[in-house]
Each structure stands twice: as structure tokens, then as C-alpha cells.
DOVEX-582786 format. One line per 4 residues: number of its first residue (from 0); their letters; for each residue x, y, z of N, C-alpha, C, CB. Coordinates in Angstrom, 3 decimals. Glycine has a CB too. Layout:
<vomars>
NUM	A	X:Y:Z:X:Y:Z:X:Y:Z:X:Y:Z; ...
</vomars>
This chain:
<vomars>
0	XXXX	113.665:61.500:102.015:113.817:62.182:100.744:115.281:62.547:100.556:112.916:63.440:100.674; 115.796:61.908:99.853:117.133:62.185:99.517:117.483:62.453:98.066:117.885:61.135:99.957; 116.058:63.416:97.461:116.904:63.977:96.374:116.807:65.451:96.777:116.371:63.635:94.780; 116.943:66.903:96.350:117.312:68.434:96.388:115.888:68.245:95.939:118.688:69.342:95.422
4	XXXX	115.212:69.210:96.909:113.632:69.601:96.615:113.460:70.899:96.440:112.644:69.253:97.700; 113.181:71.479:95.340:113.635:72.827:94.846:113.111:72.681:93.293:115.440:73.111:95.032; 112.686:74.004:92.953:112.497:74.179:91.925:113.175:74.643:90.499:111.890:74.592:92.232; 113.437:73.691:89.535:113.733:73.810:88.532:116.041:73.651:88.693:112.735:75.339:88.062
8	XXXX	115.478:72.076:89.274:117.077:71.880:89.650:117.199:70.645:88.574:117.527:71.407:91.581; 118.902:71.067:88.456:119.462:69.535:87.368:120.430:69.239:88.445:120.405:69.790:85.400; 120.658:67.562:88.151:121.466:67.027:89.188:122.030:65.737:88.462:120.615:66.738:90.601; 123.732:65.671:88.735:124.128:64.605:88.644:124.739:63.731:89.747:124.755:64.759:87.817
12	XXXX	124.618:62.719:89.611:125.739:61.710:90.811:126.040:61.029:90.318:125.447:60.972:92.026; 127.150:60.439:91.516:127.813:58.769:90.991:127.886:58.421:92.328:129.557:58.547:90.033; 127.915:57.054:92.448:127.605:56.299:93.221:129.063:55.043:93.662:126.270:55.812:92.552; 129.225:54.441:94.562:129.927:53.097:94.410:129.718:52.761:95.419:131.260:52.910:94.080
16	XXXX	129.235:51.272:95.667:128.819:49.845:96.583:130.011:49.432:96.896:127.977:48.545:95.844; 130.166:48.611:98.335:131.173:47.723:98.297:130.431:46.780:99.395:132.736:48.357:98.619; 130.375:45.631:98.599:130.332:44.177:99.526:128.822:44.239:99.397:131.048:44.137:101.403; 128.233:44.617:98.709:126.660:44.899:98.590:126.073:45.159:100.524:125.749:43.106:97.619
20	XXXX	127.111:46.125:100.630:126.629:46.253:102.426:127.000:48.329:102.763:128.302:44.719:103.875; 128.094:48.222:101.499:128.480:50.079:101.750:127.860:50.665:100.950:129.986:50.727:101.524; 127.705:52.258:100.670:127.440:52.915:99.533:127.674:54.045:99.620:126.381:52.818:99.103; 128.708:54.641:98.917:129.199:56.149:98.838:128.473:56.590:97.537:130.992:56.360:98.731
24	XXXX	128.364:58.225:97.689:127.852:58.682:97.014:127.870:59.938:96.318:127.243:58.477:97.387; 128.105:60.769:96.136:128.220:62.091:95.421:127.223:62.908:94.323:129.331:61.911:94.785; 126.697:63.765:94.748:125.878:64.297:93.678:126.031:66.001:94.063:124.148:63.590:93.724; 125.632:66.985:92.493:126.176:68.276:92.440:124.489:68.733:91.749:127.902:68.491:91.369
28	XXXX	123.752:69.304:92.243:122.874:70.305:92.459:122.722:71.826:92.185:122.808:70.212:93.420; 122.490:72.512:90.327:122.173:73.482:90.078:120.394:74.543:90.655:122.475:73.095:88.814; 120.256:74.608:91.837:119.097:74.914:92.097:118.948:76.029:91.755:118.750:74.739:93.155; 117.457:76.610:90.869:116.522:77.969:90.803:116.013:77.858:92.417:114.993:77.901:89.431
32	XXXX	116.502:78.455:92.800:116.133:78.392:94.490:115.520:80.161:94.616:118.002:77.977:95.784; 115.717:81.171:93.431:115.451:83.399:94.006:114.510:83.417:94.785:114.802:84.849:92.694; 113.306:82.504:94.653:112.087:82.979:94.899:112.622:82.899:96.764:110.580:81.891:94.122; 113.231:81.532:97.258:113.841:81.636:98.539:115.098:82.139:99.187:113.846:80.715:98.813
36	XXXX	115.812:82.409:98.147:117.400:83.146:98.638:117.539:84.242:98.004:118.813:82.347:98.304; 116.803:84.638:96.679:117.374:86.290:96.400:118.595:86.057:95.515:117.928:87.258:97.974; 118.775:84.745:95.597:120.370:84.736:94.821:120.444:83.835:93.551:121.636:84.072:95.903; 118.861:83.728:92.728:119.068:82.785:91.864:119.396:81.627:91.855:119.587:83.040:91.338
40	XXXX	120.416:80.753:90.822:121.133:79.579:91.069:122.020:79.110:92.000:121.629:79.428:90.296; 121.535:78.301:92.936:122.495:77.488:94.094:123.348:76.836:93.800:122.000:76.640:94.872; 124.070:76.621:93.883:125.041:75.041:93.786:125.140:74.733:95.175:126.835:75.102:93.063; 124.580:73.150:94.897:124.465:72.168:96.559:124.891:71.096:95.768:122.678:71.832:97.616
44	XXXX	125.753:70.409:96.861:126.421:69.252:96.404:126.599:68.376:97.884:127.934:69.692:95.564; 125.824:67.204:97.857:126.002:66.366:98.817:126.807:65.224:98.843:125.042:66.061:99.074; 127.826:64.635:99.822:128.287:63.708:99.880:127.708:62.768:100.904:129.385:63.983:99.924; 127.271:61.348:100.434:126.471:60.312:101.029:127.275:59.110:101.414:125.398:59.915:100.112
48	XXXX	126.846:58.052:102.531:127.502:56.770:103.024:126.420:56.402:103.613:128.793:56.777:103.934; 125.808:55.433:103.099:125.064:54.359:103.871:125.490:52.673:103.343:123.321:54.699:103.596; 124.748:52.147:105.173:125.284:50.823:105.518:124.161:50.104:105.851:126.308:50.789:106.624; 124.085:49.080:105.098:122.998:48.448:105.381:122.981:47.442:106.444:122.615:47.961:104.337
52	XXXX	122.078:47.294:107.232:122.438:46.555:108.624:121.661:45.359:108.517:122.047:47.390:110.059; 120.820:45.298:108.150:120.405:44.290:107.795:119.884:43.698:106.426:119.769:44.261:108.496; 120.134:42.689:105.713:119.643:42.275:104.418:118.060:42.140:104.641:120.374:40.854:103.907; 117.782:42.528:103.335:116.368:42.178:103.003:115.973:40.578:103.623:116.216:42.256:101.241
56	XXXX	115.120:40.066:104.048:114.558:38.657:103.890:116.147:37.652:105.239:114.579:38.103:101.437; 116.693:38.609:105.773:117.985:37.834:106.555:117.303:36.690:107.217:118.865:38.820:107.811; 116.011:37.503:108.417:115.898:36.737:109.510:114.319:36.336:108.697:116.068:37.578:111.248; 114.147:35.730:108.034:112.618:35.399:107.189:112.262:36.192:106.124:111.347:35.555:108.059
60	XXXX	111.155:35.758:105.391:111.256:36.146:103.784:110.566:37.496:104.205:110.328:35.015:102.407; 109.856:37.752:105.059:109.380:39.320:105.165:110.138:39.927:105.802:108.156:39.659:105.741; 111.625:39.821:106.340:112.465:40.345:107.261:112.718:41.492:106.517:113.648:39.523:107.704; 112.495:43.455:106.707:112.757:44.423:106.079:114.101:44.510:105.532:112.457:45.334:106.762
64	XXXX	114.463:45.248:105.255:115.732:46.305:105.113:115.832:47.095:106.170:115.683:47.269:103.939; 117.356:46.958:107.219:117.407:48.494:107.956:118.558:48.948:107.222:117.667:48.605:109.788; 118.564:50.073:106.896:120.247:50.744:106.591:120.289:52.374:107.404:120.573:51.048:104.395; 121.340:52.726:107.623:121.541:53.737:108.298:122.664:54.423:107.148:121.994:53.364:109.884
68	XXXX	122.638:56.169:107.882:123.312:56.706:106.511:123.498:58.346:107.224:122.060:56.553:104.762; 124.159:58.876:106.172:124.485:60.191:106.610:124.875:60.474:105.223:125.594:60.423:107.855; 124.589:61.988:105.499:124.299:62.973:104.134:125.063:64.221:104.663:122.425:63.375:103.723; 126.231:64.485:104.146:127.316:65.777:104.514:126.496:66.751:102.854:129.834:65.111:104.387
72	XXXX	126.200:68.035:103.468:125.601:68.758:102.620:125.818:70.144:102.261:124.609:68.651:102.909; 126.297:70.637:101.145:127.185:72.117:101.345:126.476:72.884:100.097:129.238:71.980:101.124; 126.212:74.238:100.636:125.531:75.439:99.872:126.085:76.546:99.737:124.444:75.823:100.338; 126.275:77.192:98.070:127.037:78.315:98.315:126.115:79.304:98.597:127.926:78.675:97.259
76	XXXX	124.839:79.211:98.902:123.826:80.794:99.124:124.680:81.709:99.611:122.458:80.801:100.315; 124.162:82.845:99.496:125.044:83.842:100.386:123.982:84.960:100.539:126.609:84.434:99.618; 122.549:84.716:100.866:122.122:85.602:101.535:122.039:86.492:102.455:121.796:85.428:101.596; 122.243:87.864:102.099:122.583:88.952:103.228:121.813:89.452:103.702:123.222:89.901:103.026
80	XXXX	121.605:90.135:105.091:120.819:90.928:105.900:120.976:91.991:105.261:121.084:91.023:107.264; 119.862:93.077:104.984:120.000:94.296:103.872:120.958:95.356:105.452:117.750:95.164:102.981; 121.519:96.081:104.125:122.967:96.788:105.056:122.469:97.837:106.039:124.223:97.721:103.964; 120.733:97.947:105.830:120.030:99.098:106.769:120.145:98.523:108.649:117.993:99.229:106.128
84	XXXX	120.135:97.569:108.430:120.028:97.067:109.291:121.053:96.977:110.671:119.772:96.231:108.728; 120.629:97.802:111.610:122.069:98.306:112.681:123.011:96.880:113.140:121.352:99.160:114.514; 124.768:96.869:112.930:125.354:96.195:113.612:125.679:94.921:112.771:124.675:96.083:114.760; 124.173:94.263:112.061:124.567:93.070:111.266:124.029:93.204:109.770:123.978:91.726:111.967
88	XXXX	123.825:94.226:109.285:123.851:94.294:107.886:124.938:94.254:107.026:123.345:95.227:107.600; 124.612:93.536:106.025:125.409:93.179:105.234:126.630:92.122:105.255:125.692:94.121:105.011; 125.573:91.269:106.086:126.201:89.952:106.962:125.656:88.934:106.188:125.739:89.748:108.669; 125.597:87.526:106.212:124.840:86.765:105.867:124.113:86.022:106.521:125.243:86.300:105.311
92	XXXX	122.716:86.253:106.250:121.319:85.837:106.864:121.779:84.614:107.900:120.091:85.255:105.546; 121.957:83.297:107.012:122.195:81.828:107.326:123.771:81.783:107.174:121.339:80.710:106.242; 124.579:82.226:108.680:126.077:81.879:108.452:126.694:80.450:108.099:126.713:82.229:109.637; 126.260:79.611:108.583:126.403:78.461:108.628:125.942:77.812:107.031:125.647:78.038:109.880
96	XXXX	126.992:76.924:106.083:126.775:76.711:105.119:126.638:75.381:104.322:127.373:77.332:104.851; 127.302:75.118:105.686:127.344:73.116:105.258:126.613:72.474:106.961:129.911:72.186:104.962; 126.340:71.202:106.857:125.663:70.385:107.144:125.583:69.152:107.442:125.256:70.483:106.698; 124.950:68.316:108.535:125.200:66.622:107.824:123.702:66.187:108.153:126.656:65.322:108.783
100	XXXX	122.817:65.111:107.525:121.658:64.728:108.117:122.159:62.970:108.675:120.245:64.912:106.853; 121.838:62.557:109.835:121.592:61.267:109.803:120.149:60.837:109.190:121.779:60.828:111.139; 120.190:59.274:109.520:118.885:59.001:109.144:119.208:57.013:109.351:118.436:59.833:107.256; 117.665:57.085:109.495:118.298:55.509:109.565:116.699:55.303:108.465:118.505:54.385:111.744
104	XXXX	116.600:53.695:108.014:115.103:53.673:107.274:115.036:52.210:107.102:114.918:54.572:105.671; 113.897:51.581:107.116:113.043:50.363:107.015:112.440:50.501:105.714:111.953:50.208:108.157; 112.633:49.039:105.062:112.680:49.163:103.211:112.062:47.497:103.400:114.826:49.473:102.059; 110.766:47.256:102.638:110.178:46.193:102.582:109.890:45.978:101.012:109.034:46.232:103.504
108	XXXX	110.413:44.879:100.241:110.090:44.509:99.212:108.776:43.515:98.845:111.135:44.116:98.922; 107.435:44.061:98.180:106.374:42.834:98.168:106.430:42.286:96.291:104.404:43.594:98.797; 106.751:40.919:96.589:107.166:40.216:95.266:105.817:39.126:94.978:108.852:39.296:95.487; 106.876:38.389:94.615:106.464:36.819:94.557:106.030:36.492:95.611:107.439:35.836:94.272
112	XXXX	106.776:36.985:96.514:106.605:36.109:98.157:105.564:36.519:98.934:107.861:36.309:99.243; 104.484:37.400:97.933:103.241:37.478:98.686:102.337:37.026:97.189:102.894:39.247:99.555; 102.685:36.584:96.025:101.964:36.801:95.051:101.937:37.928:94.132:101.047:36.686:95.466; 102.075:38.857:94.258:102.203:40.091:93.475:102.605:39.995:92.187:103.029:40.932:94.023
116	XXXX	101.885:40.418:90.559:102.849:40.880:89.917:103.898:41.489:89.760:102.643:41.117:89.578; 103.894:42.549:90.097:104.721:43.766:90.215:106.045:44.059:91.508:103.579:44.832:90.381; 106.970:44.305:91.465:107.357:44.786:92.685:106.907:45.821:93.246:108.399:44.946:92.714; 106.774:45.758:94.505:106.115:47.085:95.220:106.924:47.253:96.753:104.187:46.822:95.487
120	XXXX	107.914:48.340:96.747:108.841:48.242:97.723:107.899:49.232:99.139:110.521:48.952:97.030; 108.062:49.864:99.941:107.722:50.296:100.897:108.945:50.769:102.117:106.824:49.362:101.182; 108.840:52.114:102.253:109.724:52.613:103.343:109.116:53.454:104.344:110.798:53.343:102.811; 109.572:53.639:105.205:109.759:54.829:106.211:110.855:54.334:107.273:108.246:55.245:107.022
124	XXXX	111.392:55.985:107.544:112.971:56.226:108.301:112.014:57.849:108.982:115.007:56.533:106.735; 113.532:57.743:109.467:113.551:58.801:110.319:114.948:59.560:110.235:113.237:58.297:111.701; 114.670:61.189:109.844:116.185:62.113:109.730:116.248:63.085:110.757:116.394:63.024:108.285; 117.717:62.792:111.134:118.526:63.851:112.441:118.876:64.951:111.279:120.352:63.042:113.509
128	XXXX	118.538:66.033:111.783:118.863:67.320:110.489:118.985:68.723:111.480:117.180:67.572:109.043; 119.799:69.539:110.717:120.139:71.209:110.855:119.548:71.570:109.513:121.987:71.744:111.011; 119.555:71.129:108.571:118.990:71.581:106.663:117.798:72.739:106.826:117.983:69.832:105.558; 118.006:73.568:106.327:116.463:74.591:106.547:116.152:74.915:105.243:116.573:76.210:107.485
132	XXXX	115.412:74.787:104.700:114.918:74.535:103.286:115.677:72.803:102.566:115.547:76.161:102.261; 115.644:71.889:103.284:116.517:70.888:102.633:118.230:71.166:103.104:116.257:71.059:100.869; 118.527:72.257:103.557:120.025:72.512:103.603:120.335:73.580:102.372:120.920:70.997:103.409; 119.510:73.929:101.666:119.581:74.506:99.859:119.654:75.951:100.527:117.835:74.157:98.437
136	XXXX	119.113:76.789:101.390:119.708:77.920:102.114:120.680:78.103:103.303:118.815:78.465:102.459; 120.868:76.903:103.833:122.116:77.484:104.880:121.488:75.752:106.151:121.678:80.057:105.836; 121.962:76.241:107.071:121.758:75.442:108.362:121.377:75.775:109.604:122.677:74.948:108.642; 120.875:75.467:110.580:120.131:76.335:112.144:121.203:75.513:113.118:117.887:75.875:112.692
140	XXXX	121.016:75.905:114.035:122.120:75.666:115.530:121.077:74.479:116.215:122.371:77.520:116.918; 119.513:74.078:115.374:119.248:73.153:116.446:118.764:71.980:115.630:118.188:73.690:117.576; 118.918:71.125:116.265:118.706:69.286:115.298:116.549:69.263:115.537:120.022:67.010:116.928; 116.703:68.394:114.375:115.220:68.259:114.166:115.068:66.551:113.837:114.642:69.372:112.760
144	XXXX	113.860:66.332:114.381:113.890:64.629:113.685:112.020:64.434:112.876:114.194:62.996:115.585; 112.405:64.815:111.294:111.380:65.161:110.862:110.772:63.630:110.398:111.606:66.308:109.830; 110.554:62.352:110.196:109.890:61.418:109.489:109.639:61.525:107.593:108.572:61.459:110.291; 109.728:60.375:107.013:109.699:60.292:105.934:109.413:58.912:105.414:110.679:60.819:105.592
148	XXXX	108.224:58.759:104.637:108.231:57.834:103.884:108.401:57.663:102.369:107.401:57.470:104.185; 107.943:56.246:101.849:108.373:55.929:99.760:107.665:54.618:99.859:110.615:55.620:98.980; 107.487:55.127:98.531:106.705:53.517:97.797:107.098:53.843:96.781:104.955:53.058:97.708; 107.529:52.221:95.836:108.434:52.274:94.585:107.487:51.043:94.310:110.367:52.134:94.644
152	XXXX	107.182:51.037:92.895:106.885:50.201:91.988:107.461:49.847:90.890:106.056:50.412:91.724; 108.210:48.409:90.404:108.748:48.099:89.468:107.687:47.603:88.375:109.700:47.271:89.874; 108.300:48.665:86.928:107.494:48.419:85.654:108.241:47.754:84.354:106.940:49.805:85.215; 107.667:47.086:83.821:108.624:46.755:82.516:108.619:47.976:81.494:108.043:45.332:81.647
156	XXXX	109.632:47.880:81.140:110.237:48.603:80.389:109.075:48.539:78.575:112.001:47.900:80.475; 109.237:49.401:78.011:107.903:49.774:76.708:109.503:48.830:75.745:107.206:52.461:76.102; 109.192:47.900:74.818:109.784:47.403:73.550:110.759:47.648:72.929:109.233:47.495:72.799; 110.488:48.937:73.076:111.923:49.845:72.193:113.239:50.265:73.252:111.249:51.696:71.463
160	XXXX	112.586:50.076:74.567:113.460:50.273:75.327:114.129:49.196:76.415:112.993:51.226:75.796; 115.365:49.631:76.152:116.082:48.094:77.320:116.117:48.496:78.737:118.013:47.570:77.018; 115.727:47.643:79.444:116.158:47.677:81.004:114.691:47.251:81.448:116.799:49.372:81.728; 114.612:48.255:82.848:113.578:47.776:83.591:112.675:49.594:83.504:114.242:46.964:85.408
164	XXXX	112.054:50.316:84.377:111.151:51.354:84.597:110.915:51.113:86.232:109.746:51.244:83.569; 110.381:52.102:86.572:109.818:52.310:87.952:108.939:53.908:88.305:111.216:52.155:88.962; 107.873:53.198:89.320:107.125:54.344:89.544:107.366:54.711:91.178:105.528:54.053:89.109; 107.820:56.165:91.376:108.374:55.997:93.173:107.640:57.046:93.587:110.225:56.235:93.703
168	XXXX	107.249:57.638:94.943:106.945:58.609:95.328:107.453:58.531:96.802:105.645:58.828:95.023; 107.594:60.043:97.108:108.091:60.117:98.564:107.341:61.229:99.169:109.697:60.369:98.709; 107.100:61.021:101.026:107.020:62.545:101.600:107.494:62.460:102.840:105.590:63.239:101.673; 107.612:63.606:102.999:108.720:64.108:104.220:108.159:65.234:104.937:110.242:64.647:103.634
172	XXXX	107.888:65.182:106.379:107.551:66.123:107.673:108.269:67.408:107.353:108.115:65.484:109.228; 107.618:68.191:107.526:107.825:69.249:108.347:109.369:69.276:109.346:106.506:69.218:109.222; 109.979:70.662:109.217:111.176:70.518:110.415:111.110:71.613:111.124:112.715:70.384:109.955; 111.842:72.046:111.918:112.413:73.072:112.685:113.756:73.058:112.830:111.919:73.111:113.850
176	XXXX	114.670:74.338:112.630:116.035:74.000:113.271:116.508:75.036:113.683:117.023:73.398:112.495; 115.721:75.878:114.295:116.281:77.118:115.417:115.517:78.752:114.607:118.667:77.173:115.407; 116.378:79.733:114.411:116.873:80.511:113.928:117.552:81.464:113.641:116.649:80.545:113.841; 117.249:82.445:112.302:118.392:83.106:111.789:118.746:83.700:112.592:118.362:83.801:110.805
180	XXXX	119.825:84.755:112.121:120.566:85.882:112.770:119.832:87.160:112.706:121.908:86.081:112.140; 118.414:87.043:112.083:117.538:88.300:112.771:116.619:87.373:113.664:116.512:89.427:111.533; 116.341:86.543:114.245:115.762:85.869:115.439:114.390:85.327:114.290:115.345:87.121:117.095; 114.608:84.703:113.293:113.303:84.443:112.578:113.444:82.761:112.298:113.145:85.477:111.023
184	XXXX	112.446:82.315:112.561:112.204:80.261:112.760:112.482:80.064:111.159:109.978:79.394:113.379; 113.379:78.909:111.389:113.993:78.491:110.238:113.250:77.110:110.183:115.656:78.481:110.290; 112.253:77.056:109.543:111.301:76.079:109.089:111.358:75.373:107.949:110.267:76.553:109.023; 110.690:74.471:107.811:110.844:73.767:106.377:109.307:72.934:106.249:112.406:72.522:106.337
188	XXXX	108.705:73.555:104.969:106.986:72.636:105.109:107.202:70.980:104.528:105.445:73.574:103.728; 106.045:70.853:104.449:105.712:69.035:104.184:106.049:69.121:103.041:104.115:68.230:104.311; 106.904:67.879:102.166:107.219:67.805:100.834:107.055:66.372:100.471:108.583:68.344:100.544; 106.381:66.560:98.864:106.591:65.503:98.305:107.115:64.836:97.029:105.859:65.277:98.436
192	XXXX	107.554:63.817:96.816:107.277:64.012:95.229:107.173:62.770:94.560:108.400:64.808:94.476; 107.054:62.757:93.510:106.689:61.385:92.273:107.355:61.629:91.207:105.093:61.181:91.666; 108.411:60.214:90.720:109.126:59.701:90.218:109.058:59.146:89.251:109.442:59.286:90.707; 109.738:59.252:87.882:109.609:57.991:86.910:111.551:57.413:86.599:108.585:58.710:85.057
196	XXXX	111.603:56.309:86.869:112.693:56.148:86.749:113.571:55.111:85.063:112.752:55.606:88.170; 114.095:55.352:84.445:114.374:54.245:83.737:115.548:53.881:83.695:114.020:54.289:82.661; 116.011:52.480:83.657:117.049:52.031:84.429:117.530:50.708:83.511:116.543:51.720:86.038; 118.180:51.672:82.140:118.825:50.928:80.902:119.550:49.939:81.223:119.651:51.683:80.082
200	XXXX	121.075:50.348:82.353:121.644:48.949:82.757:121.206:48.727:84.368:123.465:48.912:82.546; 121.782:47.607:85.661:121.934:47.844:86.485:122.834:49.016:87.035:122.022:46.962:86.677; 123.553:49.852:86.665:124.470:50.468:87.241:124.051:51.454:86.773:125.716:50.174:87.143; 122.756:52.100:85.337:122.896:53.405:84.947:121.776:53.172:85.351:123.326:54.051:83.675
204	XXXX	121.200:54.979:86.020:119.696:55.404:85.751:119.825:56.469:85.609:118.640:55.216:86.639; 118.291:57.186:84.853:117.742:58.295:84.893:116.501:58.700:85.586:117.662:58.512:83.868; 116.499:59.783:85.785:115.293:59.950:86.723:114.628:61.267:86.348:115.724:59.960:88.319; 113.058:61.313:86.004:112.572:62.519:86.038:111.820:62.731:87.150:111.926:62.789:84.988
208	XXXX	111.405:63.584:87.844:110.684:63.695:89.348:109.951:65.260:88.707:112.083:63.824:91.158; 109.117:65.564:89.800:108.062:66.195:90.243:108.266:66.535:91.360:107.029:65.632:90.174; 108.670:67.877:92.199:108.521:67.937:93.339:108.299:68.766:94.039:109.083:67.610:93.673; 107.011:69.002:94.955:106.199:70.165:95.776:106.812:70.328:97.100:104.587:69.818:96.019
212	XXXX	107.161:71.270:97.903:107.850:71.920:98.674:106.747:73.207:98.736:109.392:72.114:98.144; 105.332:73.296:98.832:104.559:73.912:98.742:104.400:75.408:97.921:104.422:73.815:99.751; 103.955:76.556:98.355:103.810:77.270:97.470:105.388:78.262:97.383:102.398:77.960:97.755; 105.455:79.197:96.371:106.703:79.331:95.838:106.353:81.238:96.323:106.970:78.621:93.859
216	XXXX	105.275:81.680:96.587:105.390:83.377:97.230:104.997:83.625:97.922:105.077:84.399:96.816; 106.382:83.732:98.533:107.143:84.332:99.777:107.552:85.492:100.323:108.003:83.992:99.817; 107.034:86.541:99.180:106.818:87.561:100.007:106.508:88.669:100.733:106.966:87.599:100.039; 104.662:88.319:100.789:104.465:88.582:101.906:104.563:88.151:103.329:103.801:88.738:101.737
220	XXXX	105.384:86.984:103.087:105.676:86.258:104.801:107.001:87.350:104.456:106.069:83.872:105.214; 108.144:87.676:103.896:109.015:88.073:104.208:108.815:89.572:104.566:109.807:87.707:103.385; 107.574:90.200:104.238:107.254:91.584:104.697:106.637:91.532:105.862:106.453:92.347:103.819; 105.875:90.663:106.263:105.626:90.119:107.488:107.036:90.155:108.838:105.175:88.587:107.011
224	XXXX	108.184:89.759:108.135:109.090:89.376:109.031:109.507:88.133:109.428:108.817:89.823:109.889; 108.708:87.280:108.259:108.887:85.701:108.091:109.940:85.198:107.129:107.583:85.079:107.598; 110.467:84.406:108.158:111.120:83.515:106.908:110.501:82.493:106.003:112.101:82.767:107.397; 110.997:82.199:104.971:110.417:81.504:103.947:109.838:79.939:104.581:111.590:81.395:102.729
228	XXXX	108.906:79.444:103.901:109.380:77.519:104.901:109.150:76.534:103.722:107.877:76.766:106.637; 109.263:77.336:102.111:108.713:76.587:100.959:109.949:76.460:99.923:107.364:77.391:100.284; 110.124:75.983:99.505:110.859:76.167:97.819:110.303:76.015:96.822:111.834:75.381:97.405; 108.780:75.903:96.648:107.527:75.889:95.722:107.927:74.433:95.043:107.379:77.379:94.497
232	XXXX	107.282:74.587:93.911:107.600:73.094:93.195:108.504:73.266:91.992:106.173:72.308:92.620; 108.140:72.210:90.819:108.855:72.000:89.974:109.576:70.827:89.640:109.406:72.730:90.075; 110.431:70.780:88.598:111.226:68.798:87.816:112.337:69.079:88.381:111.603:68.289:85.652; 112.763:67.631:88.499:114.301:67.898:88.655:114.558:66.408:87.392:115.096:67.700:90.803
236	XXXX	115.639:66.541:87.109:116.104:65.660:85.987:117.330:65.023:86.782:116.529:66.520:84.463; 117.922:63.882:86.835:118.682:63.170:87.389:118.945:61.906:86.485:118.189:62.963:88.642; 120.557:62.191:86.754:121.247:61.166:85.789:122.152:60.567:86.964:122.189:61.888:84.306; 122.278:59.105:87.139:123.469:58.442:88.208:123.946:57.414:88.240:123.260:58.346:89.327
240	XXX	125.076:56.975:88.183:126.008:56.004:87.602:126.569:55.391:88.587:126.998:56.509:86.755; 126.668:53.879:89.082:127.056:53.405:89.882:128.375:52.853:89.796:126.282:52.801:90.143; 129.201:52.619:90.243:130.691:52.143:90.140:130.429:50.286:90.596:131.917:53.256:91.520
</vomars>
């Protein structure tokens, strides 16, 4: 899952390929994140590089996709420990503010070359991560390797409109990555979401999504003495332009 899973976020990126083998990336992230930080609107902005290691169809026509990649990830939260608190009040909860995830992932396209109308792509990877809520609240001192899969379906586009369409969905494990600075597990629950994409030229898309990060109140786990492990649901809108 490599879009911001959070509720009621807008997001832009841009993108640029080189040699149809690199891909840098950039995108800036307004998240409604209060219900998990107390602090309203986030700004998260990730910088991306993935390399594809192997072409689709290289070693035979069902030969996958591998690409490998890394995701540098930075949050301004600034959630504080309330100032009652002896020694570290009025500190911030999650010191740590930026991030990187690896990840590597297996990408299978079913076409023609099984019969199919439709394209129907197929993934699962695996991510090296510190991110605790996605990275959208801060980072933990310990690495996690949570699993993730996607299925994408290519649609034609409705008459009035040029390009192509697509239907995608993704989900992603559960993590762990230590915890805070009051000794509380910095968790993250199962997330998913579903996609409609439309994709006027090759180089422009838009994207509306759907995306659950489970329930959104939090707090009675936080009167409990729990940390949050949800960002509830909600759309995210995505616009991204390739170079």
C-alpha cells in the first residue's frame, strides 16, 4: 500500500521514469488524522525510488514483475505527552519524525496470454517499516515486515471520456514497531482499500480511493492507556503526473 491511509486526505504527486527500469517519485499529503494525533491536519510528504529487476514476461510470457523500492517518509505531527506528566511532559509522544520503508513486490499481468478480456494484474510484496500509523504519526526504534497485497483491473473508458479506467484494491498486515516514550505498543491494524482510477493520458491520472484503517474511536483505548492502532476510514482524492 503505497498510498497515505487516513481519513479525509488530498494528495498530489509527480512522478519521473528513466529507461522504463527507474522511478522517482514525490507526493505531499494533507491528512484529517485528530481523531489519532490531537493535532488535526498532518502534512506527510513522501519521497519514492523504485527499480524494477525484472521485466514483466523477461524469462517467459508468465515471468512476473520483481521491483524493489524505498519510501523516505516525513510528518509534521507534534503530539505531546500532557505536561502533568513527571520529567517528560510536554515532550513529544513520537520523537522521531521521518522514516524510510523498504519493500520489494511480485506484479503478474493476466491478458491475452491467458485469454482474458480484461486486464487483470495481481501483486503481493513484502515492507521493511518503522511507520506507526502508516508513518502519518511519527516512527518506533523497531523494524517490522508486515505483507501486502493488489489486484488491478483494466476498464474502458465510458464515450465521453478519453483514455483508459481501472478498478484496484489493496490490503496490508498488521505491524509492530516498538514503543512510545510512555512505554505504549506502537501498532498499526489491517488496512484496505478500493480504487477507481481514470487515466486521460499515459502520463496523467486521477484517482479516487476508499480507505479503511479500521475504526476511527480511540478513546477509550487512550483512557485505557492505549495507543491508537487505527486511522478509521474515509476518500482520498489523488492527482499524479508523470515526467
Amino acid at each position: 500500500m503505497q498510498r497515505t491511509k487516513c481519513r479525509g486526505a488530498r494528495q498530489g504527486a509527480a512522478q519521473m521514469s528513466f529507461f522504463n527500469r527507474v522511478e522517482v517519485g514525490l507526493s505531499q499529503s494533507n491528512v484529517d488524522a485528530s481523531k489519532a494525533t490531537g493535532e488535526g491536519s498532518v502534512k506527510f510528504t513522501t519521497i519514492t525510488a523504485k527499480v524494477q529487476v525484472i521485466e514483466p514476461g523477461q524469462f517467459g510470457a508468465l515471468t512476473p514483475c520483481l521491483a524493489v523500492g524505498y519510501i523516505n517518509k516525513n510528518t509534521d505531527n507534534a503530539t505531546m505527552i500532557p505536561s502533568y506528566v513527571p520529567g517528560i511532559g510536554g515532550t513529544r509522544l513520537y520523537p522521531v519524525d521521518s522514516g524510510g520503508d523498504y519493500y520489494a513486490v511480485l506484479t503478474e499481468t493476466f491478458y491475452k496470454n491467458v485469454g482474458l478480456p480484461l486486464p487483470i494484474s495481481l501483486g503481493v510484496g513484502m515492507r521493511r517499516t518503522k511507520g506507526y500509523l502508516v508513518g502519518v504519526d511519527g516512527f518506533g526504534e523497531e523494524w517490522d515486515n508486515p505483507y501486502f497485497a493488489s489486484l488491478g483491473i483494466g476498464l474502458p473508458a465510458p464515450k465521453f471520456m478519453s483514455g483508459h479506467m481501472a478498478f484496484g484494491a489493496e490490503y496490508a498486515d498488521s505491524s509492530n514497531v516498538g514503543y512510545d516514550r510512555l512505554g505504549r505498543p506502537m501498532k498499526t491494524a489491517r488496512m484496505y482499500d478500493v480504487t477507481l482510477a481514470w487515466l486521460p493520458t499515459p502520463k496523467l491520472n486521477f484517482i479516487a480511493a476508499y480507505l479503511n484503517n479500521g475504526s476511527d474511536n480511540i478513546y477509550d483505548g487512550l483512557e485505557a492507556g492505549q495507543n491508537p492502532s487505527q486511522l478509521g476510514d474515509g476518500f482520498v482524492l489523488t492527482a499524479q503526473y508523470q515526467f
